[in-house]
BAPA-949154 format. One line per field, with one value per residue (C-alpha): residue number from 0; x, y, z. Coordinates in nm, 2 decimals. Layout:
k	NUM  ...;
east	X  ...;
north	Y  ...;
up	Z  ...;
***
This chain:
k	0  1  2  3  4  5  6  7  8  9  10  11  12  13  14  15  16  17  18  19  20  21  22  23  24  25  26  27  28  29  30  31  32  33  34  35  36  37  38  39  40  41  42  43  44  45  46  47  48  49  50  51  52  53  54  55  56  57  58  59  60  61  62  63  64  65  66  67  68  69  70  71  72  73  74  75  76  77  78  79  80  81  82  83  84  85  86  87  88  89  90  91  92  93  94  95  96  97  98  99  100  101  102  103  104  105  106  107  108  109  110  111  112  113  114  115  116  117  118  119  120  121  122  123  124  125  126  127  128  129  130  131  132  133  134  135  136  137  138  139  140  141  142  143  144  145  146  147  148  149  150  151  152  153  154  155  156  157  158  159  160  161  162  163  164  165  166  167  168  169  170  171  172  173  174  175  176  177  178  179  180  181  182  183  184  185  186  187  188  189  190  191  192  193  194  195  196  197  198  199  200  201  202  203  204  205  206  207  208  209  210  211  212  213  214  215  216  217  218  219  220  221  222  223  224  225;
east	0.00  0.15  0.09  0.11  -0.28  -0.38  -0.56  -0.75  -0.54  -0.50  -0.86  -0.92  -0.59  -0.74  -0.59  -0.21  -0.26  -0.30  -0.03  0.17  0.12  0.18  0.51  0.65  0.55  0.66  1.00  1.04  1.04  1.37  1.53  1.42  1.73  1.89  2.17  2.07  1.70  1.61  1.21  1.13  0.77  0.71  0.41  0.17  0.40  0.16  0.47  0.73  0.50  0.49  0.85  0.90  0.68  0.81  1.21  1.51  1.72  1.99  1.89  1.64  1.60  1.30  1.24  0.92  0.87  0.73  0.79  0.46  0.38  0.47  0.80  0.93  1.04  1.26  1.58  1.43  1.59  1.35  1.31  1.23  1.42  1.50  1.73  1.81  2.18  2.09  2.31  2.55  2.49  2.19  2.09  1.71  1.59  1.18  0.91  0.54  0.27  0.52  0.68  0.38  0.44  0.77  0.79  1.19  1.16  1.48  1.73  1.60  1.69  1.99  2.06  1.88  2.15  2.44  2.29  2.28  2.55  2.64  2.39  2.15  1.76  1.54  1.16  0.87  0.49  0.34  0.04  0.00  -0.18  -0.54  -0.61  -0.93  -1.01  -1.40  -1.31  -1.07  -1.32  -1.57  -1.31  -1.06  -0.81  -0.53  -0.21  0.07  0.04  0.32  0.27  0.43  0.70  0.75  0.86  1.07  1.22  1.34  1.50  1.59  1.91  2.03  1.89  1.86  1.48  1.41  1.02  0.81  0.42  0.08  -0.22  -0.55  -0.79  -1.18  -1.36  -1.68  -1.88  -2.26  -2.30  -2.10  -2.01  -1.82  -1.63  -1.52  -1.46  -1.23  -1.02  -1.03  -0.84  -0.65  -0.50  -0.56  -0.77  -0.65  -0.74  -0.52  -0.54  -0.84  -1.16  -1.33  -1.61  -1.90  -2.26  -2.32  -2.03  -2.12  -2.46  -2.29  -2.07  -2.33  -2.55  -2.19  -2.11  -2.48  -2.53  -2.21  -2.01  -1.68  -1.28  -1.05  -0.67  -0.42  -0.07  0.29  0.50  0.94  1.21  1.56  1.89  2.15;
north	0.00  0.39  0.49  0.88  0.85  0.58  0.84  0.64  0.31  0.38  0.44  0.06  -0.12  -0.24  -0.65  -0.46  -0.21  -0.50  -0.70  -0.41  -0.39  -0.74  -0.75  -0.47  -0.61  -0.90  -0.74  -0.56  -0.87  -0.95  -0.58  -0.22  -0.04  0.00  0.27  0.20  0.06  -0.03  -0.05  -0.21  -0.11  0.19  0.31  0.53  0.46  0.22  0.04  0.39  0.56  0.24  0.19  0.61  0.57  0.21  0.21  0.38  0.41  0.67  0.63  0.57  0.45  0.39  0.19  0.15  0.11  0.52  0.77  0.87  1.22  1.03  0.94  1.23  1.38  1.08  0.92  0.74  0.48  0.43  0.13  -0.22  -0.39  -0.74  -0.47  -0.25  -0.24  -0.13  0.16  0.06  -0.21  -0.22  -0.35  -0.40  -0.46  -0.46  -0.48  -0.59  -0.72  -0.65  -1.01  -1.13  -1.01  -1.09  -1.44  -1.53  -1.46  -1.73  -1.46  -1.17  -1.38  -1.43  -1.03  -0.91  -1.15  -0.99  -0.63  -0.64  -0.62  -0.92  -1.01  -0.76  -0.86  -0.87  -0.85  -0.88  -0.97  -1.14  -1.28  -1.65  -1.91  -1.85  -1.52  -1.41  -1.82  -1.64  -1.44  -1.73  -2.00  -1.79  -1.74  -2.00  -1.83  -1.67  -1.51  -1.79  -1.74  -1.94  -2.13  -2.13  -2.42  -2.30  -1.96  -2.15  -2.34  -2.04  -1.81  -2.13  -2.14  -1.75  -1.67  -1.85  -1.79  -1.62  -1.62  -1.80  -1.74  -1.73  -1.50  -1.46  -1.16  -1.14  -0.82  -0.82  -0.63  -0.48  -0.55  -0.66  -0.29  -0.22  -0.53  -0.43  -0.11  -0.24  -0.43  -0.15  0.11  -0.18  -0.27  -0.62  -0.91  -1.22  -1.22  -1.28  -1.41  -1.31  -1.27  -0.98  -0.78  -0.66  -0.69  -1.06  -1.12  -0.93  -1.06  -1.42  -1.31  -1.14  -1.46  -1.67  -1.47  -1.56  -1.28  -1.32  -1.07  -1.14  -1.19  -1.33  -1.22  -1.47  -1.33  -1.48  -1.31  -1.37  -1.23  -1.38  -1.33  -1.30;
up	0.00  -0.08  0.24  0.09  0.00  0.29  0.46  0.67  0.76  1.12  1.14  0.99  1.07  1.37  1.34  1.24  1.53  1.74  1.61  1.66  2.03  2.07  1.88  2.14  2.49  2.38  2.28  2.63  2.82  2.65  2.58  2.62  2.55  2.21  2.03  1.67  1.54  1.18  1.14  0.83  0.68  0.85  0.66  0.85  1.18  1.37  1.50  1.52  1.76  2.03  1.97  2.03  2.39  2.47  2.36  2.47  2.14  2.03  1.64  1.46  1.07  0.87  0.58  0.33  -0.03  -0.03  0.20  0.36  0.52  0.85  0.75  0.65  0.99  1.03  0.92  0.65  0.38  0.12  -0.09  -0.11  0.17  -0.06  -0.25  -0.02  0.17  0.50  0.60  0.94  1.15  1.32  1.76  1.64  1.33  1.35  1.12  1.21  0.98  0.66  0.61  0.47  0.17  0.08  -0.11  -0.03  0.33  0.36  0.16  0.38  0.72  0.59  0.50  0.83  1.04  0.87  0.88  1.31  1.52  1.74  2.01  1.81  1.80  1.50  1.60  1.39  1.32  1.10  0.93  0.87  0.73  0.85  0.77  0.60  0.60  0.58  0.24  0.09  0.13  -0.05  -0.33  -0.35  -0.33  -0.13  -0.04  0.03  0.41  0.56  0.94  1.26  1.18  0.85  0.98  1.30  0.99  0.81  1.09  1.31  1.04  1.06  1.44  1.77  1.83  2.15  2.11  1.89  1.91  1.69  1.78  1.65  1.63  1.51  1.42  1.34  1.14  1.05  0.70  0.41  0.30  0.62  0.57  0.21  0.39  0.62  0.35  0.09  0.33  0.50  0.19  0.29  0.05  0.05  -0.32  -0.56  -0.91  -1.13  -0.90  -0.90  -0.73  -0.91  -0.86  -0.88  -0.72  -0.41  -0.40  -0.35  -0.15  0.11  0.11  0.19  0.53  0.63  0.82  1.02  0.87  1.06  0.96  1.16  1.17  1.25  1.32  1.51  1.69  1.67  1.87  1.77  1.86  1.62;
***
């Protein structure tokens, strides 16, 4: 998402606000205090706010794909992080509900181990297989949301994994308009391939959710130690 015209994803963002807050109490049971932190994803700054009021740090970096409005009273290096040489060594590198995304998740472990400095932390959230089951059963389709032991799998081989946890949040909704809503300005669909909405479309998928108009969220959590 160009988070330069997402006017209204804090006001949405409700499951990645939450993950958010997760990702950084769970980090302060292990660490509070770092000189240099890396946040990868920054966006709209769900997660740079909680790490401003939460963290002690002397410098602070962020990274996205655009610089939104947010962004641009920080230090900011701007660019796809796959590509991207991250400038100086880093004590925390953190990203929540960004990983998602990225389909060689294996070559970025192995670039975010050599980017911290030794006995430096990388801390992130993110989405896993189970999200949106509600919307992908209806279509047949969606993103390639990895699991728990596929994630340990990957970082197990460039970290030693401090924390290792999955989460789940539901919201619920009035109608089916306020659900498209939500994933509209959440940038968010689980839909991939060549479905589309239009009228039909939505009229089967208003009679699928049965009245229950609800979406679940399902989300881990990983500290590990370089």
């Amino acid at each position: 998402m160009r988070f330069k015209s997402a006017k209204f994803y804090d006001l949405y963002a409700k499951p990645q606000i939450y993950a958010a807050n997760a990702l950084i109490q769970t980090l302060k049971d292990y660490r509070q205090n770092f000189d240099d932190i890396y946040e990868i994803g920054a966006g709209s700054g769900v997660l740079t706010r909680l790490i401003m009021e939460n963290l002690s740090y002397e410098n602070l970096l962020l990274n996205d794909l655009y610089e939104s409005e947010f962004m641009s009273k920080f230090s900011t290096q701007i660019g796809d992080i796959t590509q991207l040489k991250i400038k100086n060594k880093q004590d925390l590198i953190i990203s929540s509900s960004v990983f998602q995304w990225i389909n060689a998740l294996e070559n970025l472990a192995n670039k975010l181990k050599f980017s911290l400095k030794s006995g430096g932390i990388l801390a992130f959230s993110i989405f896993i297989d189970g999200t949106l089951k509600e919307l992908s059963s209806f279509t047949n389709q969606s993103l390639e949301y990895k699991n728990l032991a596929q994630l340990k799998a990957i970082f197990s081989k460039n970290f030693e994994i401090l924390n290792a946890q999955e989460s789940q949040i539901k919201l619920k909704f009035n109608n089916l308009k306020e659900l498209l809503t939500h994933l509209k300005h959440t940038g968010v669909n689980n839909i991939k391939g060549e479905f589309k909405l239009t009228k039909s479309s939505i009229e089967a998928l208003n009679s699928h959710f049965n009245n229950d108009f609800s979406l679940s969220y399902k989300f881990a959590i990983f500290i590990c130690l370089v």
